[in-house]
Structures are given as structure tokens and as C-alpha cells.
C-alpha positions as CSV (number, residue, x, y, z in Angstrom):
1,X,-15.8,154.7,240.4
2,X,-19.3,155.1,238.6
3,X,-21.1,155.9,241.4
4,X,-18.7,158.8,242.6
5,X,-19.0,160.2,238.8
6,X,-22.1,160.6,239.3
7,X,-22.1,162.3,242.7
8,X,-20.2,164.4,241.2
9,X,-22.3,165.5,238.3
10,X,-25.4,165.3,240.1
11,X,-24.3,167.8,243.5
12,X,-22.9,170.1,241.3
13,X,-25.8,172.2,240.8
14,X,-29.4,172.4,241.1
15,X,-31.1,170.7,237.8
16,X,-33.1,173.9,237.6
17,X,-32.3,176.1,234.8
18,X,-32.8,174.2,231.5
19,X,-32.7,175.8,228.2
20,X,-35.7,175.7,225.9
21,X,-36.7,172.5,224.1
22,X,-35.9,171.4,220.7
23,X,-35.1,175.3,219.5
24,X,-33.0,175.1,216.0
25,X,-31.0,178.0,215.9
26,X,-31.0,179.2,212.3
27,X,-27.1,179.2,210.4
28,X,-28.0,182.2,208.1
29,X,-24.5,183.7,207.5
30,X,-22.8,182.1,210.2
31,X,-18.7,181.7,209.6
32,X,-16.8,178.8,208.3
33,X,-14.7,178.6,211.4
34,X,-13.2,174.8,210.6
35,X,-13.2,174.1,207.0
36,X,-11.7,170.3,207.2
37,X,-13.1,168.7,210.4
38,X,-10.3,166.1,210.4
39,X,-8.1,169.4,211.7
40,X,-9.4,169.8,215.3
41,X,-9.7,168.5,218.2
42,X,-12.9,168.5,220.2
43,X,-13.0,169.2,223.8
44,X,-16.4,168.8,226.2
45,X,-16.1,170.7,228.9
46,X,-18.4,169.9,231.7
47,X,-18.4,173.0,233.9
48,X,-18.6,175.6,231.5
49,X,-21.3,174.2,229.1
50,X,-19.4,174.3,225.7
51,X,-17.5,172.0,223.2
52,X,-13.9,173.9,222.1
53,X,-12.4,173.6,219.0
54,X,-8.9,173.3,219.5
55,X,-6.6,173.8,215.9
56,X,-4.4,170.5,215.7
57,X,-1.8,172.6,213.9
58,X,-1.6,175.4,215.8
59,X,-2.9,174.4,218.9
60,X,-5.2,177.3,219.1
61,X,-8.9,177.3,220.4
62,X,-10.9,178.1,216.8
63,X,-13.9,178.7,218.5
64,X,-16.5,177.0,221.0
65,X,-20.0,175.6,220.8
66,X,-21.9,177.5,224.1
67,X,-25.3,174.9,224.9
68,X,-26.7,177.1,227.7
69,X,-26.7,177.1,231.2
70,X,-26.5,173.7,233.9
71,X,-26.0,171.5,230.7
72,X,-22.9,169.3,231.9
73,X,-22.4,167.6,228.1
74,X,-20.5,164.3,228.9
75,X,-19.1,163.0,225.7
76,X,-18.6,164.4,222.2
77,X,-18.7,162.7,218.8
78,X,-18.3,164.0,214.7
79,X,-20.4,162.4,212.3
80,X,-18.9,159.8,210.2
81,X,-19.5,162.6,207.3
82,X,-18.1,165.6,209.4
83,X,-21.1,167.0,208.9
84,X,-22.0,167.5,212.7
85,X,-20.7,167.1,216.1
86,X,-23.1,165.9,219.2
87,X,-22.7,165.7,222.8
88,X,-25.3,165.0,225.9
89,X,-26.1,166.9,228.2
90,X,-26.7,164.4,231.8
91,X,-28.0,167.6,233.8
92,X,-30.8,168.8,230.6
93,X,-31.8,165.6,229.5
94,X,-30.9,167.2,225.8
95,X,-28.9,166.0,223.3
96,X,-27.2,168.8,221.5
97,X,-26.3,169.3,217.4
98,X,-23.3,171.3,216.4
99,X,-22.5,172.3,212.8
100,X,-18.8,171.1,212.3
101,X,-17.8,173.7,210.2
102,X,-19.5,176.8,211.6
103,X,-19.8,175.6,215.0
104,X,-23.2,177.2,215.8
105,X,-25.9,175.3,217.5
106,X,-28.0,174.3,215.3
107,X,-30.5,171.9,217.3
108,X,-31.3,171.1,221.0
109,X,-33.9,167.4,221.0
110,X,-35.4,166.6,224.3
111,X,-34.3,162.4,225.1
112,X,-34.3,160.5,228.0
113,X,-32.9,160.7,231.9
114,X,-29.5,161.6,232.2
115,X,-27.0,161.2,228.4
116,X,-24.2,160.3,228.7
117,X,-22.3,158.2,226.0
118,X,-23.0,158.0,222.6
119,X,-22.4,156.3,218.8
120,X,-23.3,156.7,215.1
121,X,-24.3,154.3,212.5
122,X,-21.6,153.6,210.2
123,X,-23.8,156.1,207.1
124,X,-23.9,158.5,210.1
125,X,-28.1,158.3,209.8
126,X,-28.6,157.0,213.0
127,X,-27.2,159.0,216.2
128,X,-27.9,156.5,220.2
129,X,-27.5,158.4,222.7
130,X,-27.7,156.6,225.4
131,X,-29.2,157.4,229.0
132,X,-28.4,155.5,231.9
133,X,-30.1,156.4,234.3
134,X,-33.3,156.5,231.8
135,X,-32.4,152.2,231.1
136,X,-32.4,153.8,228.0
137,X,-31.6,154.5,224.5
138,X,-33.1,157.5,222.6
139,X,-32.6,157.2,218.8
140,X,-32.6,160.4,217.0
141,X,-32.9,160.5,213.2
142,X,-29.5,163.0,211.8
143,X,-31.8,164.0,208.2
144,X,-34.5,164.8,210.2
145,X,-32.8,166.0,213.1
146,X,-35.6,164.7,215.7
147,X,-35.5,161.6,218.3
148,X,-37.5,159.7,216.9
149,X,-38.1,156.4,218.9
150,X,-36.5,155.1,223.1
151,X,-35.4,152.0,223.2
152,X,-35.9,150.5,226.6
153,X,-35.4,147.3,228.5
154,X,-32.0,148.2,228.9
155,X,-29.9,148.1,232.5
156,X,-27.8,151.7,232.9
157,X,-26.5,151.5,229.3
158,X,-23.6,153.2,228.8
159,X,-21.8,152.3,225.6
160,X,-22.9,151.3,221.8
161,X,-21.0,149.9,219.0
162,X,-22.0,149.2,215.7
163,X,-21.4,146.7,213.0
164,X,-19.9,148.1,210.1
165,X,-22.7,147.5,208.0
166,X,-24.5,149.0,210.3
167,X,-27.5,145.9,210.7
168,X,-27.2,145.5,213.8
169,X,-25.7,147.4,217.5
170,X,-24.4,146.2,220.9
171,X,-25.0,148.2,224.2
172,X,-23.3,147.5,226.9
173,X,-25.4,147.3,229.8
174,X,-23.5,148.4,233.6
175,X,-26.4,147.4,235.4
176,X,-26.4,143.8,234.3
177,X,-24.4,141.0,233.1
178,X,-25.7,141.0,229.3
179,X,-25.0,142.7,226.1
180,X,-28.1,143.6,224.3
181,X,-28.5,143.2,220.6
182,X,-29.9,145.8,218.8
183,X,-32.4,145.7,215.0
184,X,-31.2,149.1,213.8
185,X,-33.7,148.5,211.0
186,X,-36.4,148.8,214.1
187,X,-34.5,150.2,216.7
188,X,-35.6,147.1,219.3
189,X,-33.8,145.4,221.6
190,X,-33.8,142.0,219.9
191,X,-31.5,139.6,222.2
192,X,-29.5,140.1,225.3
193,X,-26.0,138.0,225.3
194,X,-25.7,136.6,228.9
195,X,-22.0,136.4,229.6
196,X,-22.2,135.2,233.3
197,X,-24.3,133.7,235.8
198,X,-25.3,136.6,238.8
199,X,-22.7,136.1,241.7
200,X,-23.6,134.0,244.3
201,X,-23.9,136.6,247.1
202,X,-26.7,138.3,245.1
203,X,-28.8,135.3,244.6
204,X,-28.7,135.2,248.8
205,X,-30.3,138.4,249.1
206,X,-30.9,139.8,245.7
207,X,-32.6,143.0,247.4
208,X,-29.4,144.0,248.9
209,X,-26.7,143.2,245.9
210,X,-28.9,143.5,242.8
211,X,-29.0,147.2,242.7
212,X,-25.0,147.2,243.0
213,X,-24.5,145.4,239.6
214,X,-20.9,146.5,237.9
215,X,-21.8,144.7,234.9
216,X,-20.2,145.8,231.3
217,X,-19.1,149.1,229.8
218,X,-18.9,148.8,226.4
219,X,-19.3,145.4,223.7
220,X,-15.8,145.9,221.7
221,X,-15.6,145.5,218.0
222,X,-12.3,144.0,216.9
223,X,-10.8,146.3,214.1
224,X,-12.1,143.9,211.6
225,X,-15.7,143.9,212.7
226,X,-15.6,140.1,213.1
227,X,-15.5,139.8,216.3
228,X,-16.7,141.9,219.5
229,X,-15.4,141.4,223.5
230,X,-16.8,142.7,226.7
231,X,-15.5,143.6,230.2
232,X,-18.2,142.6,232.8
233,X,-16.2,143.9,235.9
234,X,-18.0,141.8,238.9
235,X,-17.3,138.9,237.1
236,X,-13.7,139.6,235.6
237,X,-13.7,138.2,232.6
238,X,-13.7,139.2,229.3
239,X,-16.4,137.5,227.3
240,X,-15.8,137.1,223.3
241,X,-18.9,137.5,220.9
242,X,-19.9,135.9,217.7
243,X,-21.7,138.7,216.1
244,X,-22.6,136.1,213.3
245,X,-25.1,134.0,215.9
246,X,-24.8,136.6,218.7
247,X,-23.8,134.4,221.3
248,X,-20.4,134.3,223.5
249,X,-17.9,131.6,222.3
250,X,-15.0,132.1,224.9
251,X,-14.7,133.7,228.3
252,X,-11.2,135.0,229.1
253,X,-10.6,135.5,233.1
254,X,-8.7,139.3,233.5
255,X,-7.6,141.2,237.0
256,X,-10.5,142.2,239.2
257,X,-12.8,144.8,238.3
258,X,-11.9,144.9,234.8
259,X,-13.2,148.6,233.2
260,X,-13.5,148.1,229.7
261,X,-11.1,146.7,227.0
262,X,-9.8,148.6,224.4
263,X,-7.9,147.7,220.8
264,X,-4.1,147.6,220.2
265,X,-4.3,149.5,216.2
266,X,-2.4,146.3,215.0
267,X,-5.6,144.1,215.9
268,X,-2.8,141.8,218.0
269,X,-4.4,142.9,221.4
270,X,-6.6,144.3,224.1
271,X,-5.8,145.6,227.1
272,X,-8.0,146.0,230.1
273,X,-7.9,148.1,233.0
274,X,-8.2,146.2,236.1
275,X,-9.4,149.0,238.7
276,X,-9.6,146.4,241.5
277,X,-5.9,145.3,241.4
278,X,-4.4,148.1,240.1
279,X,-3.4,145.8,237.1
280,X,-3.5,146.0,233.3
281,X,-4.4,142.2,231.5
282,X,-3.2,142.2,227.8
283,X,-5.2,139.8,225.9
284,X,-3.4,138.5,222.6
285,X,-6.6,138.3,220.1
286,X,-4.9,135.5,218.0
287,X,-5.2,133.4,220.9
288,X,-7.5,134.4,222.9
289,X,-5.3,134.0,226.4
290,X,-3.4,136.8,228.8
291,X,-0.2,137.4,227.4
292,X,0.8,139.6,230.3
293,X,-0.7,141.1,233.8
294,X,1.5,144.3,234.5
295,X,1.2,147.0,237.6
296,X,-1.0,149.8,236.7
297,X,-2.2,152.9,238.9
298,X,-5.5,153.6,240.4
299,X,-8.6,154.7,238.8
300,X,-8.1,154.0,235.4
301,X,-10.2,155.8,233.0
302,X,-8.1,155.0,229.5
303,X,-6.1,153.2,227.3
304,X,-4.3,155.4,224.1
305,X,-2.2,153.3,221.7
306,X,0.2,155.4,219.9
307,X,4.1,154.5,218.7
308,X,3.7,150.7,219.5
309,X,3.3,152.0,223.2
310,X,0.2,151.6,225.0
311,X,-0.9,155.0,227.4
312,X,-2.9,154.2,230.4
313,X,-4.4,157.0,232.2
314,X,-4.7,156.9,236.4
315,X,-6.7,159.6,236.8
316,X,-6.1,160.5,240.5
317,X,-2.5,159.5,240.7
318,X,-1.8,162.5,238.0
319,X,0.5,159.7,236.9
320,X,0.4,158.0,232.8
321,X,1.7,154.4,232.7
322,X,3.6,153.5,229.6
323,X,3.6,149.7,228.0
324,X,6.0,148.5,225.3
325,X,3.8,146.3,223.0
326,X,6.5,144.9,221.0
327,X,7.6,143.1,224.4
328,X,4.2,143.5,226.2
329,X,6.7,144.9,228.9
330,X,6.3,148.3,231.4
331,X,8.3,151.2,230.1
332,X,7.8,154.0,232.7
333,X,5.2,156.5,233.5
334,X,5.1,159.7,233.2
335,X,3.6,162.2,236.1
336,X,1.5,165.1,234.5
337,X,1.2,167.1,237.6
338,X,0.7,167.1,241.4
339,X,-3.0,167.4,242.8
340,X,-4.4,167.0,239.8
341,X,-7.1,164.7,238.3
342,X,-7.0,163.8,234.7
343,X,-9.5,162.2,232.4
344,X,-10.0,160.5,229.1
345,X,-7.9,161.3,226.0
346,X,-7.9,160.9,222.4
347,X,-5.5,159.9,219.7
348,X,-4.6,161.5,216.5
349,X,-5.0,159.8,213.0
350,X,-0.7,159.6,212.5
351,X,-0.5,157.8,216.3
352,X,1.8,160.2,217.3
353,X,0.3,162.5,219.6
354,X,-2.2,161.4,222.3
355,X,-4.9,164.7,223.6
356,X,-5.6,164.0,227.3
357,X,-7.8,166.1,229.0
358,X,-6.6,168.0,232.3
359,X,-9.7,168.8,234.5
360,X,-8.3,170.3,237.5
361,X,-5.7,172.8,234.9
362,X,-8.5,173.5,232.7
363,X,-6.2,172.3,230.2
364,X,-5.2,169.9,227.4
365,X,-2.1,168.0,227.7
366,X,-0.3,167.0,224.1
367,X,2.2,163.7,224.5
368,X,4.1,163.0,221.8
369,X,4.0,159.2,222.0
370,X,7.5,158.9,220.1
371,X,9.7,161.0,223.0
372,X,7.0,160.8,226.2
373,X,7.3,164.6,226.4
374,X,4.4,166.5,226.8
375,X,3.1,170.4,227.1
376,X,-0.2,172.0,228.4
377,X,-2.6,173.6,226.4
378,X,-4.3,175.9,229.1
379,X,-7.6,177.6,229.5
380,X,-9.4,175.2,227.2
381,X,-12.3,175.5,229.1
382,X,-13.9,174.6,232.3
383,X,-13.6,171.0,233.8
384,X,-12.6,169.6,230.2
385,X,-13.9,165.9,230.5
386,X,-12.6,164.4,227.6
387,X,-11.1,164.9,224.0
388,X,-12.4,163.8,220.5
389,X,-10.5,163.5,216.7
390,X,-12.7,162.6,214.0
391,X,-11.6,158.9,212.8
392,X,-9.0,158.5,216.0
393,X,-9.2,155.0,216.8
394,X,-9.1,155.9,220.2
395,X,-12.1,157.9,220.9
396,X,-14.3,157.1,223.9
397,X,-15.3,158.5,227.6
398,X,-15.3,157.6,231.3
């Protein structure tokens, strides 16, 4: 599934094109457009260059953020303060500021090969924006507004957490079978976390298999910071972390070709997508052990929890699957369309409504996690890839 994502963003166009480097466009008297960033919903869309603004309320589009021409921004994030939003763009090699309240452009930094996903520091200081296909991190200071340091020695990283007091991050590294540890103080790779041994087929002919690594997503944090978890998906399992001595404590077998995991808002659970049995795993955290293995549909991209249901999104199958997590039990699916592809999605702050993004409609599709009924928000913009709320707890990317 990663390497056709990327076929796809990389045939799209030519890379030509680019839009000039590190130009701060000045605010002067640019409009308040949003005045409480917690009200909108952010939409990247990947084919026509721009982030939306979508009005929760209303369900109107407030405005868009236009970053110029062959961009293809991959993931958007607000600021812990609401003071900006970000995004990547995998085709510039830029990453991109946006003023969250008049939704101008207000910076465009140079970084490394290919952004894709991306976090902030708890105090909203630091913004990692990580690049793939770079083996890369580029750190870029939010007072100052310029990258200010790489960090390398990473294997195609594609997600990073921080700890809530910010000391320390964890990338996930698809390329590999680690999860590096990261000195925010020096923004250095300080340890990588092994949590498995390279299969046996690649130590026969490491030429051949090395290069093919589906190693790990995205290092979990447990809703109490205590404890992180990470998917590697050749080795499905599901590897628990002691952030305290940064070493894995407990490895927890899961379907085959576990995606990521991602947190039940109770704390009680994770449940991982299992994209090579078509299988979800849900992992009771107060035990540490599979509670349940249920069907699932192809080519998952997401879990939403909302409504003490659990949402999880088969992107080519047009289809949603619906869990019950009082009785960890299936409870339908619902079918958003025919010959259509859907994406990633985001929760809102009440865990009533889940935003999933429609790429093939150019739309936004509302659930209302209470009923399972859903309407389309249309013309949102071009190829929309994926959603964002400011302090959702279910806000991530492909």
C-alpha cells in the first residue's frame, strides 16, 4: 500500500514548477476569516494545492490556503496554540505556514526530500516534519519561522510523537524495524528501540529483501503519556515501549501486516488494522493481550473512535466498518459510495461526528457516529487527502 501511494504522487506530474523559496508573504490588513480555530475543519487537498477551511457549524468552506502550483501538501496540522496551521508539500520539498485566523500564507521553508507527515512539540516551539524519502527529519523553529537543523540516520520516517513534556520524540521508522529516540533539546537521534530481529528470508539475501522493509508507522503514545506501542507490519506484532528506559517491555502478536495502532478515547484499547488478513486485532491496554480479531475490509487507512463505536475506513471498498466497543463485537458497515476511494478522517472534540475525506467526490463526508447516517459536503476541493480538528484525538494521515 505505501509503495502504490507513492506511485501515485510521484506520476502525477512533472516535479518541475516549484514556487519560490522561503518567500514570507506579508499579513498587512489581511481578514480575520476564523476567529476561534477550534471551529473548523481543515482539509489538504492534494490535487488542487490548497488547505480548506470548512465551518463545523455551518458546514461551509470559510476560505482556502492556495501554496502554488505542483505542491501535493500531504498532511495538515494546527499548532497546539492555534496560532498556525502547516502542511508538506512531497512534490516541493517545502513545508508551508498558514496563519490560522487569516489564512494567508505567511511562510514557505525549503526542508528535505519528499514531506510527508508531521508533529508539534507539546509548547508548539518545535514543528518535525518529516521526509521519507530524505531518511529524514527537518526541524523548523515556529518563533523564528526557519528550519533550523535535519535530523538524519533515520529509515523512511514517517510518523512522530511526542512526550508531553516535550523532552524527548519517537519516529517511526517504515524502512526498519526500530523506533528512534529523539533529544528535542538537540534535535539528535539519540537511541533506536529494536523491536524485532530482520526476517529470516532477508538475512539469506539481504540485497534482495532489505530494500522492501514494511517496518513501523507511527510509535503510539497511550493517552496518559506513560506508555507508547508500535505496529511493525513484517513482523506483526505490536511492540510496547517504556518511554522511562526507552526499551520495549512486551511484544503483542496482531493479524498480518498490521498498519498502525490507534487509541480507543477511554485508554481501554488499541485497535490495529491488519491489511494482510483483512482483520482488525483489539488490544485491551490493561492487559496487554487480543481481546478480539474481527473481519475488516481491504486497504485500511483509519481507525475513528466516536459514540463507544470504533470507524474503520477500507479505502477501496468505499465501505466503513463499524465495532461496538462495549462488546468488542462488529456492528455493520456502512457503504459511502460505489467506485469511489476514500481516505483518512478526523474526529471532532464532542465524539460525535467523524470528517472522512472523499477523494474520488471531491468531497467531505460527515457521520454522525450516534445514528451511522452520513451526508456529503461537495466541492471541497481537489483530491481531498485527509481531514484535521484542532485537539481531535483522532488526527493523523495515510
Amino acid at each position: 500500500m505505501r509503495n502504490a501511494k507513492r506511485l501515485l504522487i510521484l506520476s502525477a506530474t512533472s516535479l518541475a514548477a516549484y514556487i519560490a523559496a522561503a518567500t514570507t508573504v506579508p499579513l498587512g490588513a489581511a481578514v480575520v476569516k476564523v476567529q476561534d480555530p477550534r471551529t473548523v475543519v481543515m482539509i489538504v487537498n492534494r490535487d488542487s494545492n490548497d488547505i480548506a477551511f470548512m465551518d463545523i457549524t455551518t458546514k461551509k468552506i470559510v476560505g482556502k490556503a492556495f501554496l502554488g502550483n505542483n505542491v501535493n501538501p500531504h498532511m495538515v496540522m494546527m499548532s497546539p496554540d492555534g496560532r498556525y496551521v502547516v502542511t508538506g508539500g512531497t512534490r516541493a520539498n517545502k513545508a508551508y505556514i498558514i496563519d490560522a485566523h487569516t489564512l494567508e500564507l505567511v511562510k514557505v521553508i525549503p526542508v528535505d526530500i519528499a514531506p510527508e507527515h508531521l508533529a508539534f512539540s507539546p509548547d508548539s516551539r518545535w514543528y518535525y516534519q518529516g521526509n521519507p524519502e530524505g531518511d529524514s527529519i527537518s526541524v523548523i523553529d515556529m518563533v523564528s519561522l526557519t528550519k533550523i537543523k535535519s535530523i538524519t540516520g533515520l529509515v523512511e520516517p514517517l510518523n512522530t510523537v511526542f512526550l508531553p513534556d516535550g523532552s524527548k520524540a519517537y519516529v517511526g521508522n517504515y524502512g526498519a524495524h526500530w523506533v528512534g529516540v529523539i533529544d528535542v533539546r538537540r534535535h539528535e537521534l539519540l537511541k533506536k528501540i529494536q523491536v524485532g530481529d530482520v526476517p529470516g528470508v532477508a538475512k539469506l539475501d539481504p540485497e534482495k529483501y532489505l530494500g522492501n522493509i514494511h517496518g513501523i508507522n507511527i510509535p503510539q503514545i497511550t493517552n496518559d503519556g506513560r506508555w507508547l506501542y508500535a505496529a511493525d507490519s513484517d513482523l506483526g506484532v505490536v511492540a510496547k515501549i517504556d518511554p522511562r528506559e526507552d526499551k520495549v517491555v512486551k511484544v503483542i502478536r496482531v493479524g498480518k501486516s498490521p498498519w498502525r495502532p490507534y487509541m480507543s478515547h477511554d485508554g481501554n484499547y488499541l485497535i490495529t488494522p491488519n491489511n494482510g488478513d483483512q482483520t482488525i486485532s483489539i488490544v485491551d491496554l490493561r492487559t496487554d493481550k487480543v481481546a478480539a480479531t474481527l473481519e475488516a475490509g481491504e486497504n485500511m487507512t483509519g481507525v475513528n473512535f466516536a459514540a463507544d463505536k470504533a470507524f474503520v475506513i477500507s479505502s477501496t471498498t468505499a465501505f466503513v466498518y463499524v465495532y461496538d466497543m462495549k462488546t468488542l463485537r462488529p456492528a455493520g458497515r456502512l457503504k459511502m459510495g460505489t467506485n469511489i476511494q476514500l481516505e483518512t478522517a478526523t474526529t471532532d472534540t464532542a465524539d460525535q461526528k467523524i470528517y472522512l475525506a472523499d477523494s474520488t467526490e471531491n468531497a467531505v463526508i460527515i457521520i454522525d457516529a450516534k445514528t451511522n447516517a452520513f451526508e456529503k459536503i461537495m466541492n471541497v476541493g481537489l483530491f481531498p487527502w485527509g481531514t484535521h480538528i484542532m485537539d481531535s484525538k483522532d488526527n493523523y494521515c495515510h
